[in-house]
DSSP file (Angstrom, degrees, kcal/mol; ACC not computed):
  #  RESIDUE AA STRUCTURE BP1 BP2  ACC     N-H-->O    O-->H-N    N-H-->O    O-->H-N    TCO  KAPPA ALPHA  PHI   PSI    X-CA   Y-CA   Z-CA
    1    1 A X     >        0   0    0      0, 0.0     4,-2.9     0, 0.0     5,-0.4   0.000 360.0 360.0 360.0 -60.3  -27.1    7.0   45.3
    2    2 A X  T  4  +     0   0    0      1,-0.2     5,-0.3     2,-0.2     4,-0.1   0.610 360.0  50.1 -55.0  -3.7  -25.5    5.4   42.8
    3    3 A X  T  >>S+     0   0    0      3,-0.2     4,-1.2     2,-0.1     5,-0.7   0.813 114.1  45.4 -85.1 -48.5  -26.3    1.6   44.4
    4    4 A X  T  45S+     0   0    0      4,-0.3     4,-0.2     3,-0.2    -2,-0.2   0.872 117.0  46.2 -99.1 -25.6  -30.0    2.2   44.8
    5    5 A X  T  <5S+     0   0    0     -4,-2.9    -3,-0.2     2,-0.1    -2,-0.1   0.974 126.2  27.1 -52.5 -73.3  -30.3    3.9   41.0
    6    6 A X  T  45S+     0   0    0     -5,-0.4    -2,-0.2     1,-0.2    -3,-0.2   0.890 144.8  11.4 -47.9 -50.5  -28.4    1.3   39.2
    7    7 A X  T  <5S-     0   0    0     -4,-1.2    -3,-0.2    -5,-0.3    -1,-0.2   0.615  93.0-125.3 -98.6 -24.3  -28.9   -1.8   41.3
    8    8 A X      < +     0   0    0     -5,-0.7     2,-0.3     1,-0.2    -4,-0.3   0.990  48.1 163.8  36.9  74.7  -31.6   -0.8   43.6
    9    9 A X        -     0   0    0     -6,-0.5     2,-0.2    38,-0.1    -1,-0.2  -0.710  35.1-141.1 -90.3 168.8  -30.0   -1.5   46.6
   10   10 A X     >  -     0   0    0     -2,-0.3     4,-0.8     1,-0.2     5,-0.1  -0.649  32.1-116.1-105.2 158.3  -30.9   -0.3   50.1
   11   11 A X  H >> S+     0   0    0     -2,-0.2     3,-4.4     2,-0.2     4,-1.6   0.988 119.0  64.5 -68.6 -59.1  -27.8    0.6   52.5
   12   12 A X  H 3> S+     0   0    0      1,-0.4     4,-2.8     2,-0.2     5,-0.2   0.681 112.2  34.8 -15.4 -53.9  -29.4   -2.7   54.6
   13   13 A X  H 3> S+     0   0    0      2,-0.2     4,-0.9     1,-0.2    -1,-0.4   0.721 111.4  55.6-101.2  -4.8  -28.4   -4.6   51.7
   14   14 A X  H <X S+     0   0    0     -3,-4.4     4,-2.7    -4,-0.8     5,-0.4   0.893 116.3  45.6 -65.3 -53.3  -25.1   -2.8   50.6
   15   15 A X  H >X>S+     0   0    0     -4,-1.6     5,-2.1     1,-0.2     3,-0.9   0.878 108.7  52.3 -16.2 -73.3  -24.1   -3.7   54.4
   16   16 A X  H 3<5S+     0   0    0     -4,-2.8    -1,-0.2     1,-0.2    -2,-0.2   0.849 109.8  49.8 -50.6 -49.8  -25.2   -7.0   54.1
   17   17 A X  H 3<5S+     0   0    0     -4,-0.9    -1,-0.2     1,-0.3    -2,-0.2   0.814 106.4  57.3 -56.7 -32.9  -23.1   -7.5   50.8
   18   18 A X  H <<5S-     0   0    0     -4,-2.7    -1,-0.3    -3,-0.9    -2,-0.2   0.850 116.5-119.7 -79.1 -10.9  -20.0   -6.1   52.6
   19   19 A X  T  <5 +     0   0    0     -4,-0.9     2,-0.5    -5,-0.4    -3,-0.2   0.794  63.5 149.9  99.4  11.0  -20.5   -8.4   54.6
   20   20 A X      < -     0   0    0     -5,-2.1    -1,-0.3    -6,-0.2    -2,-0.2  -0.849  43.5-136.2 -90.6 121.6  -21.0   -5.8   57.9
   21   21 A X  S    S+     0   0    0     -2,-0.5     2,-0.3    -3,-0.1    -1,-0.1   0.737  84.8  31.4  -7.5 -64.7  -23.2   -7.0   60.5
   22   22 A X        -     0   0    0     -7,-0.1     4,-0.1    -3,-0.0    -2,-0.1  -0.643  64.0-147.7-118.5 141.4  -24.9   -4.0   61.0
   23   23 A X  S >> S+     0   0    0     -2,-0.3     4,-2.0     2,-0.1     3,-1.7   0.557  85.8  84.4 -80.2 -19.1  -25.7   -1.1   58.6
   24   24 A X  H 3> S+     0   0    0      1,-0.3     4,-1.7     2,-0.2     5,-0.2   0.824  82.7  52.2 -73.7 -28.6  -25.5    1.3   61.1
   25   25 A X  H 34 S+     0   0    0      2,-0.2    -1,-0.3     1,-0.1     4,-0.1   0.564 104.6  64.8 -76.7 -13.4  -21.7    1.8   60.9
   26   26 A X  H X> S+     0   0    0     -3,-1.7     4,-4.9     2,-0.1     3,-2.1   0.951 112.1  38.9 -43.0 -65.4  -22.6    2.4   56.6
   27   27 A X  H >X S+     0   0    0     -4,-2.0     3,-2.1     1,-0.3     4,-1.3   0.840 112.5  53.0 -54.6 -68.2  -24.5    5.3   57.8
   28   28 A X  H 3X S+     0   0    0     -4,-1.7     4,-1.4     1,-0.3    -1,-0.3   0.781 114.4  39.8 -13.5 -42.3  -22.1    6.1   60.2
   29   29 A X  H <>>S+     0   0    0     -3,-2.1     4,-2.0     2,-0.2     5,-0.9   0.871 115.1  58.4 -92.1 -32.4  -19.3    6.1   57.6
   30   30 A X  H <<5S+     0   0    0     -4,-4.9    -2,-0.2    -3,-2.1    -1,-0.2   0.771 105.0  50.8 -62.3 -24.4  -21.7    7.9   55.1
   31   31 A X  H  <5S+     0   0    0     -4,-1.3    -2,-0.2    -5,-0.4    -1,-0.2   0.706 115.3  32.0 -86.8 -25.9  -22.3   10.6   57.1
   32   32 A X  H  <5S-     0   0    0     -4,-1.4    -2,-0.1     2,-0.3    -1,-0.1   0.661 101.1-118.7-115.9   1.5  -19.4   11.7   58.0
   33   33 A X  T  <5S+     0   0    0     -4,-2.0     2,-0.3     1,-0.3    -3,-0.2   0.710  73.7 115.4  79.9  48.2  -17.1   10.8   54.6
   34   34 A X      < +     0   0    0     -5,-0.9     2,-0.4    -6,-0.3    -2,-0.3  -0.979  32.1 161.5-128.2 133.4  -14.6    8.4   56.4
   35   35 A X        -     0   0    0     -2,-0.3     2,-0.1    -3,-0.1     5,-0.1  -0.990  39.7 -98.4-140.1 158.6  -14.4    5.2   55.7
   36   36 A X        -     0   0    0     -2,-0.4     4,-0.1     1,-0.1     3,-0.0  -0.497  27.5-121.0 -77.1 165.6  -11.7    2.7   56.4
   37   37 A X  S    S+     0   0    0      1,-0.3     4,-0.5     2,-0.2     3,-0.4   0.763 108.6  61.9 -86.5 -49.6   -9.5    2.0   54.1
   38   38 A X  S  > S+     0   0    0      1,-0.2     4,-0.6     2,-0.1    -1,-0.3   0.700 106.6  44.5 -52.9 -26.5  -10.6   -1.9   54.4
   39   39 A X  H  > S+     0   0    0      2,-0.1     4,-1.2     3,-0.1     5,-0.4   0.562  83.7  91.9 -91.4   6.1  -14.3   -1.4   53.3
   40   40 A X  H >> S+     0   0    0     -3,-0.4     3,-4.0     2,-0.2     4,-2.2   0.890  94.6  37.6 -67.2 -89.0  -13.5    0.9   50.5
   41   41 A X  H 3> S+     0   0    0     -4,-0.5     4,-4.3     1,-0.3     5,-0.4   0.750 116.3  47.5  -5.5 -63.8  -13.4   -2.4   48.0
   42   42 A X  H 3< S+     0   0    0     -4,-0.6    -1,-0.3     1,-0.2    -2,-0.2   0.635 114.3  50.3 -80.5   1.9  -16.1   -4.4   49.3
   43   43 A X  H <X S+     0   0    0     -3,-4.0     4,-1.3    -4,-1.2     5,-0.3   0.775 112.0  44.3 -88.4 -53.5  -18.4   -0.9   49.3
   44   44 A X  H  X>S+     0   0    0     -4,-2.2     4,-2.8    -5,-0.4     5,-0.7   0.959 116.5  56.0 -67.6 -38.5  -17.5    0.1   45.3
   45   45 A X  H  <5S+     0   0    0     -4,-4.3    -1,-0.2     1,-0.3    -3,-0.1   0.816 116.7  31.1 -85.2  -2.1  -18.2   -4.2   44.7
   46   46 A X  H  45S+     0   0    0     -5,-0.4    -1,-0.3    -3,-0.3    -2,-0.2   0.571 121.7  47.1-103.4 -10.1  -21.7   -4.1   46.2
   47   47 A X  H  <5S-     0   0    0     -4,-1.3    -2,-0.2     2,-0.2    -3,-0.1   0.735 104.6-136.1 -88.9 -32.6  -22.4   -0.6   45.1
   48   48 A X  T  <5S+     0   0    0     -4,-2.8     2,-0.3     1,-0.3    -3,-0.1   0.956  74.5  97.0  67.0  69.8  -20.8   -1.8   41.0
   49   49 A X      < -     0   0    0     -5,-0.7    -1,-0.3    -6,-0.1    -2,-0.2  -0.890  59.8-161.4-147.9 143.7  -18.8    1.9   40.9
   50   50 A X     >  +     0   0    0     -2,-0.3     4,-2.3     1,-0.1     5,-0.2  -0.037  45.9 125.8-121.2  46.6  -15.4    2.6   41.8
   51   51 A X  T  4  +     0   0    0      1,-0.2    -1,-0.1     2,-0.2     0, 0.0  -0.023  68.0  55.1-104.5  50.2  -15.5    6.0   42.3
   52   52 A X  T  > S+     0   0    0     -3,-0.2     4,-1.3     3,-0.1     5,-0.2   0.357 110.9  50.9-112.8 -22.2  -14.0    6.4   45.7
   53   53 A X  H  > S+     0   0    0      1,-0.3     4,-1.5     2,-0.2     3,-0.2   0.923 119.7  39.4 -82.6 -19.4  -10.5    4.2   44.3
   54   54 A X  H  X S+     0   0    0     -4,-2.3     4,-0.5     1,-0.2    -1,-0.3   0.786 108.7  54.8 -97.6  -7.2  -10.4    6.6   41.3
   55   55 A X  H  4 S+     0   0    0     -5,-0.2     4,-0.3     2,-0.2    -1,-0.2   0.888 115.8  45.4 -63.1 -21.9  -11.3   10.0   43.3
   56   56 A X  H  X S+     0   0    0     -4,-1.3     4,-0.9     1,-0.3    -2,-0.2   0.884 118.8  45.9 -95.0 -32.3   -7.9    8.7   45.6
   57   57 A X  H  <>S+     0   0    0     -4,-1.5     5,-2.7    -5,-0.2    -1,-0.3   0.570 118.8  33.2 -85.9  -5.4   -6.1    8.0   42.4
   58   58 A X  T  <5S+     0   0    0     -4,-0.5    -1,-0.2     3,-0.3    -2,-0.2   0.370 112.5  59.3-119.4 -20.1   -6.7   10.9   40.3
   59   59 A X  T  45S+     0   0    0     -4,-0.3    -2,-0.2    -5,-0.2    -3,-0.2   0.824 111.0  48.9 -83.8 -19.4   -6.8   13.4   43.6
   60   60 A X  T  <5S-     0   0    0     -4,-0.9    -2,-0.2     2,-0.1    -3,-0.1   0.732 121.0-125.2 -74.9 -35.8   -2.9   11.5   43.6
   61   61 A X  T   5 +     0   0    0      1,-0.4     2,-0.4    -5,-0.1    -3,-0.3   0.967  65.2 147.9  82.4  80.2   -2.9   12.7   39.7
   62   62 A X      < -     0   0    0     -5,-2.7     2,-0.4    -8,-0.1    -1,-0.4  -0.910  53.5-114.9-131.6 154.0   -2.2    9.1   39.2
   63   63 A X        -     0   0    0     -2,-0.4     2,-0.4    -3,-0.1    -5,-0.1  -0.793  32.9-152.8 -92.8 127.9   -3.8    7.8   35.9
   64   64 A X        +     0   0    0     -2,-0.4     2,-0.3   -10,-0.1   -10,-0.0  -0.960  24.2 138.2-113.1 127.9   -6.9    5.2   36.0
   65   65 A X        -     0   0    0     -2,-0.4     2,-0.5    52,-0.0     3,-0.0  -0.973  48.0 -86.0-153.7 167.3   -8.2    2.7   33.9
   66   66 A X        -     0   0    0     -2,-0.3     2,-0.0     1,-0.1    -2,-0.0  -0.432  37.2-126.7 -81.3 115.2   -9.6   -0.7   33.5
   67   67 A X        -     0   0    0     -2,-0.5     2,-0.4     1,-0.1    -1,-0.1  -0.304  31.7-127.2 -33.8 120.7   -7.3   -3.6   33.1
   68   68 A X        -     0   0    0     49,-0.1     2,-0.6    -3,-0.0    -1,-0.1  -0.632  13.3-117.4-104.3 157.8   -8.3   -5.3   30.1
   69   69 A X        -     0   0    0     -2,-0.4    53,-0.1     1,-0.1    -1,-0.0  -0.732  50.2-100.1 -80.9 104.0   -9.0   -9.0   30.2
   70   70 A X        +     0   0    0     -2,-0.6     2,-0.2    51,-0.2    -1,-0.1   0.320  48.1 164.4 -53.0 170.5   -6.4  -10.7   27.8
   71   71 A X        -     0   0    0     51,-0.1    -1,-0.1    -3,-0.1    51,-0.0  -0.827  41.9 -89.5 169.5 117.7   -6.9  -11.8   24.3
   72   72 A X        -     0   0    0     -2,-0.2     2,-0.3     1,-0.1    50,-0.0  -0.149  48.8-132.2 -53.1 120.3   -5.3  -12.9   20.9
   73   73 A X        -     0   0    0     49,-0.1    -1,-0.1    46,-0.1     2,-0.1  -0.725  19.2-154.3 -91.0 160.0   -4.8   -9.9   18.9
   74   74 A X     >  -     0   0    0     -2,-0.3     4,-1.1     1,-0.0    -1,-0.0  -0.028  35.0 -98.2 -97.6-172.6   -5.7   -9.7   15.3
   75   75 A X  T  4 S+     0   0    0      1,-0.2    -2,-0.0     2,-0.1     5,-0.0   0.796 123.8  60.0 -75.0 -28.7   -4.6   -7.7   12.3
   76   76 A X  T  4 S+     0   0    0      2,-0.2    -1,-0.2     1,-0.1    -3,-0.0   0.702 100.8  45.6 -74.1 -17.2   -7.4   -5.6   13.1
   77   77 A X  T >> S+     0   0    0      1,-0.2     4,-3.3     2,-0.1     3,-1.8   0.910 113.1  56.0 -78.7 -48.7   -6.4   -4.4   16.7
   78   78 A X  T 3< S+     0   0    0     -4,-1.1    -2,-0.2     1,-0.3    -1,-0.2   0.847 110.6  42.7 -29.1 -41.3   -2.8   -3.7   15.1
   79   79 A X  T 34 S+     0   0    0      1,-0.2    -1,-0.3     2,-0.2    -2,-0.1  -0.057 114.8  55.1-117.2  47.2   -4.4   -1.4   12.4
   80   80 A X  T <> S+     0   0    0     -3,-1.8     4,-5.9     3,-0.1     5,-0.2   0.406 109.1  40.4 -86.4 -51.7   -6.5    0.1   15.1
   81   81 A X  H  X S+     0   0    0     -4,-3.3     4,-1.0     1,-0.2     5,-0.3   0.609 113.0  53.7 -66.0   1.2   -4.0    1.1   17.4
   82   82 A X  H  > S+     0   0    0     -5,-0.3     4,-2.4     2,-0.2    -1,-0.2   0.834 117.1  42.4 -99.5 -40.8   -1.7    2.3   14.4
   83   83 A X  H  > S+     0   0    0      1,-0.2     4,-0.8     2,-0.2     5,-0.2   0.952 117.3  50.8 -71.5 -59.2   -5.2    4.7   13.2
   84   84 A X  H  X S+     0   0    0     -4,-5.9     4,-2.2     1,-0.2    -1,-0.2   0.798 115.7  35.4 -37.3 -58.0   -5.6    5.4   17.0
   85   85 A X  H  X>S+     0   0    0     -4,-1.0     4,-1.3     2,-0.2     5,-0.5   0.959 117.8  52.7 -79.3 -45.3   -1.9    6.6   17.6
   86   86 A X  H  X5S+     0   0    0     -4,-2.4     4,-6.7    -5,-0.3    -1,-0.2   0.948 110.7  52.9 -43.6 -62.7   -1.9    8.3   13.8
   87   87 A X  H  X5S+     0   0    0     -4,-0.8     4,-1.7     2,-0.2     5,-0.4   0.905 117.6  35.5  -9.6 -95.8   -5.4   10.2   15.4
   88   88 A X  H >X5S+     0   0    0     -4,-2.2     3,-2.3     2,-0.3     4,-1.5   0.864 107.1  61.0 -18.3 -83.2   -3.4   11.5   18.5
   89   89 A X  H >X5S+     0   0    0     -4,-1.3     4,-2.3     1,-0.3     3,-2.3   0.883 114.1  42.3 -20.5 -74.4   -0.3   12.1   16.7
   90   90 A X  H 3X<S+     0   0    0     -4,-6.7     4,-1.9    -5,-0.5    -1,-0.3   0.805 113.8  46.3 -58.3 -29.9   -2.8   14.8   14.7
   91   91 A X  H <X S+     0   0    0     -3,-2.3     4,-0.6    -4,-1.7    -1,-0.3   0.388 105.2  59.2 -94.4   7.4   -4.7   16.2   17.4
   92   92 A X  H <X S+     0   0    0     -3,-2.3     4,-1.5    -4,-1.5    -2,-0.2   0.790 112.0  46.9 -85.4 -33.8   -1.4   16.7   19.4
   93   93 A X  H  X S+     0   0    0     -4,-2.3     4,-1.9    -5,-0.3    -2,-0.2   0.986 115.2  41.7 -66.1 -72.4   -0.4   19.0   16.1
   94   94 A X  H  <>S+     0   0    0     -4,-1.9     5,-1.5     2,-0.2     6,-0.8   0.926 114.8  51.0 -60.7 -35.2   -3.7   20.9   15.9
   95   95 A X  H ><5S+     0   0    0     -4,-0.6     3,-2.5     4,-0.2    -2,-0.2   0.907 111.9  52.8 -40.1 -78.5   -3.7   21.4   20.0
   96   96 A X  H 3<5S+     0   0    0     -4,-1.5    -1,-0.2     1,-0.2    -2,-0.2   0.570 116.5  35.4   3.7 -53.7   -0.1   22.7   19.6
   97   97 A X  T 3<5S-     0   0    0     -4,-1.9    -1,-0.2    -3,-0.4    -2,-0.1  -0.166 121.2-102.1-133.3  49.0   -1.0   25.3   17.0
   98   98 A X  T < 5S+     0   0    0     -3,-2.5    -3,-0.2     2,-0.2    -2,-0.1   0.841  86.5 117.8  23.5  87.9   -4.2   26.1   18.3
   99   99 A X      < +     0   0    0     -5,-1.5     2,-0.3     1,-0.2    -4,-0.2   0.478  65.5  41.7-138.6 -27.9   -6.2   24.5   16.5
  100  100 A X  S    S-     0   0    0     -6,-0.8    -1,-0.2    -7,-0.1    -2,-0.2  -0.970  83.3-107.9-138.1 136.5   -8.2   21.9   18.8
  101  101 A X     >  -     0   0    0     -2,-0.3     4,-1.7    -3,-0.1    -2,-0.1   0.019  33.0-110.7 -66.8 171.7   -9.6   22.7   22.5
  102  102 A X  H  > S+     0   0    0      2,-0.2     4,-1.3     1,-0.2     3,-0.2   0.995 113.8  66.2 -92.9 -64.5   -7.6   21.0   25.3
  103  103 A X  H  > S+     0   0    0      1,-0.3     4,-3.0     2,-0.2     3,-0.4   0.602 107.5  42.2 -14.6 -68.0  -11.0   18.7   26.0
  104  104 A X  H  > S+     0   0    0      1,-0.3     4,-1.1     2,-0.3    -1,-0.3   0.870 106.3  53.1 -46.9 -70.0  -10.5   17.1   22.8
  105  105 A X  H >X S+     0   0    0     -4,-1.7     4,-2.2    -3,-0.2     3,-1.0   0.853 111.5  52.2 -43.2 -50.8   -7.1   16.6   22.6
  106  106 A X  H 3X S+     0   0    0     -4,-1.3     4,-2.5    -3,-0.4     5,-0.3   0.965 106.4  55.8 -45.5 -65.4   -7.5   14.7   26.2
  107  107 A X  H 3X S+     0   0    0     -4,-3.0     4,-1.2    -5,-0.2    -1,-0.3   0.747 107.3  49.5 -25.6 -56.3  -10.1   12.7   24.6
  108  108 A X  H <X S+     0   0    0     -4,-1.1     4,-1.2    -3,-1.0     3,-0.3   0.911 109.7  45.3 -74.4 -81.0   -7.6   11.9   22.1
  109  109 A X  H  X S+     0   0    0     -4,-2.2     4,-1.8     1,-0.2    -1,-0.2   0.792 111.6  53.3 -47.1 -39.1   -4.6   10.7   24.4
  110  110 A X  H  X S+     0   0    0     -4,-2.5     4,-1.7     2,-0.2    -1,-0.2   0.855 105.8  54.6 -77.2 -29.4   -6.8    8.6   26.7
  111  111 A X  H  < S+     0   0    0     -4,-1.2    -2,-0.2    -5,-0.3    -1,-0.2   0.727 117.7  38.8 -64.6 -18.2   -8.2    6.7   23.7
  112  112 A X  H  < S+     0   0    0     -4,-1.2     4,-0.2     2,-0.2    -2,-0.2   0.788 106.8  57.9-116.5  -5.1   -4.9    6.0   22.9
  113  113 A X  H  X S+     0   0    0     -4,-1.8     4,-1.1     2,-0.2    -2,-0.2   0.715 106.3  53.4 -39.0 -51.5   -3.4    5.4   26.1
  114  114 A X  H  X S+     0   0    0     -4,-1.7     4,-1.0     2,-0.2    -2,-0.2   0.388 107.8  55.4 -96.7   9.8   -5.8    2.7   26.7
  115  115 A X  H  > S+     0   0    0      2,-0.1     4,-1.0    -5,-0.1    -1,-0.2   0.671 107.9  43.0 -71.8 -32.3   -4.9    1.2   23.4
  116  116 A X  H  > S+     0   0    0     -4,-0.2     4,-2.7     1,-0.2    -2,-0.2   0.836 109.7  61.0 -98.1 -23.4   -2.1    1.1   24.0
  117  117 A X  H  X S+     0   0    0     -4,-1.1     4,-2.3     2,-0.2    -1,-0.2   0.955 106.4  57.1 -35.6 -63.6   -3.1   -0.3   27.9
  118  118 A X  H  X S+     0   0    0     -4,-1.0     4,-3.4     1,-0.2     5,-0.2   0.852 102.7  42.2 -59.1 -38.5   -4.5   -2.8   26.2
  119  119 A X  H  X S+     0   0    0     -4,-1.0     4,-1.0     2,-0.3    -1,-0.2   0.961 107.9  65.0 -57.9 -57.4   -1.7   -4.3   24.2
  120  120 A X  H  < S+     0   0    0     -4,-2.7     4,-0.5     1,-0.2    -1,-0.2   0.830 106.3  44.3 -44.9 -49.0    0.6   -3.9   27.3
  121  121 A X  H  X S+     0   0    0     -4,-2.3     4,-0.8     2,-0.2    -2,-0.3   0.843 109.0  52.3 -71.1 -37.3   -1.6   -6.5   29.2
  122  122 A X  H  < S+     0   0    0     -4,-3.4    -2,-0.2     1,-0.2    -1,-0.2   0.551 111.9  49.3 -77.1 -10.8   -1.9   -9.0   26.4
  123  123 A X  T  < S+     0   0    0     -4,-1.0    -2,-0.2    -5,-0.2    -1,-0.2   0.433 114.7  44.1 -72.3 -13.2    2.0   -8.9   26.2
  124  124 A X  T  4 S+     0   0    0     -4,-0.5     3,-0.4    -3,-0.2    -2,-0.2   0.813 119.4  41.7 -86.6 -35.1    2.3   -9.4   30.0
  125  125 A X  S  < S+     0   0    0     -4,-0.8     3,-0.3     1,-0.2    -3,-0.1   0.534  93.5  80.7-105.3 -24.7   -0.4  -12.3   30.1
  126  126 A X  S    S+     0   0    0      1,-0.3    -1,-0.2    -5,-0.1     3,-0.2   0.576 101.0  40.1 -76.9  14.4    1.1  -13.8   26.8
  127  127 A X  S    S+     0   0    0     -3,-0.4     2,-0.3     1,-0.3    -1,-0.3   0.616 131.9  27.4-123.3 -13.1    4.0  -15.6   29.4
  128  128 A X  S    S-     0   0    0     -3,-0.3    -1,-0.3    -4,-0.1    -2,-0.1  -0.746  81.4-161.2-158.6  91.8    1.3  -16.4   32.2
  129  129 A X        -     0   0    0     -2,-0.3     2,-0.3    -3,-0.2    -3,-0.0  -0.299  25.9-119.7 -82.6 174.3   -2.6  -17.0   30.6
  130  130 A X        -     0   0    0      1,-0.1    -1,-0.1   -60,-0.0    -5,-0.0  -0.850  42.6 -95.3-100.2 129.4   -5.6  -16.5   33.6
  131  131 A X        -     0   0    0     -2,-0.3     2,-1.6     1,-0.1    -1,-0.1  -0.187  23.2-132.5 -52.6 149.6   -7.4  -19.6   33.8
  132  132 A X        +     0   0    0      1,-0.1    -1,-0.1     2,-0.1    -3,-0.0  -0.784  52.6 150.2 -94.7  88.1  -10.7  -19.7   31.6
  133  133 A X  S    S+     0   0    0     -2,-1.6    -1,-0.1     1,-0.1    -2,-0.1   0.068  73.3  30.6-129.2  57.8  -12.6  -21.2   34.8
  134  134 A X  S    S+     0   0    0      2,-0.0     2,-0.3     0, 0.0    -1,-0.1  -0.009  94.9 111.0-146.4  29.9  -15.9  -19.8   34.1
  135  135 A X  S    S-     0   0    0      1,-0.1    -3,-0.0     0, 0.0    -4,-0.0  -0.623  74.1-109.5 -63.5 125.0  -15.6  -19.8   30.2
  136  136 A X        -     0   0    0     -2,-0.3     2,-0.4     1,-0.0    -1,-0.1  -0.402  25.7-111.6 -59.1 141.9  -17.9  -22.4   28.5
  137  137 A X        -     0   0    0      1,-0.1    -1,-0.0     2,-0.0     0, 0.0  -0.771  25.1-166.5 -89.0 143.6  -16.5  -25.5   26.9
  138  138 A X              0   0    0     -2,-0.4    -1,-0.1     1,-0.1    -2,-0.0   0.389 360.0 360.0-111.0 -10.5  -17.1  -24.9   23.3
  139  139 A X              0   0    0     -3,-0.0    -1,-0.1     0, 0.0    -2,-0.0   0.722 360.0 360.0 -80.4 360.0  -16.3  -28.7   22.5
């Protein structure tokens, strides 16, 4: 649904994209909610979703989010994540003492979780950069 809204694909051409011969074993696999394990990938990157790897990871209660693509940080990502974590810090008080709904407070922690995500990946990356190989040369 989401393939032929977003993208307008057809299954014919999600197939084609996984790279399956046939569509018929899509339907096949649509119909009856099994898919192997191997098409899972090449189905969420011709559909552009990934919500069959985060329904397996979150039915796991495993936490999901996007890797972020590395990057020099500034002074400003510094005094973001120091307002983000201040931010938390306060809506962990007011959850506590009932003061803020549990939604919110979630809100709260995942914005700062993936701050803090981020940071963790530009400190991993800072010993071993990803090649720029489809960056423009700026010279």
């Amino acid at each position: 649904m989401y393939a032929r809204e977003k993208r307008n694909l057809s299954v014919e051409r999600i197939s084609e994209l996984m790279g399956m011969t046939t569509h018929h074993s899509l339907y096949k696999y649509m119909a009856s909610g099994q898919m192997p394990a191997n098409k899972i990938r090449p189905f969420e990157h011709a559909c552009g979703a990934n919500y069959i790897s985060q329904y397996i990871a979150q039915s796991a209660r495993l936490l999901t989010m996007p890797i972020p693509s590395g990057r020099n940080a500034d002074a400003r990502d510094i005094n973001s994540l120091q307002g983000n974590l201040t931010e938390v810090v306060s809506a962990l008080i007011d959850f506590y003492s009932g003061k803020l709904p549990a939604t919110q407070c979630k809100g709260a922690l995942m914005s700062a979780m993936e701050n803090l995500a981020w940071h963790k990946a530009n400190v991993e990356k800072a010993d071993q950069p990803e090649l720029e190989l489809f960056e423009e040369d700026e010279s």
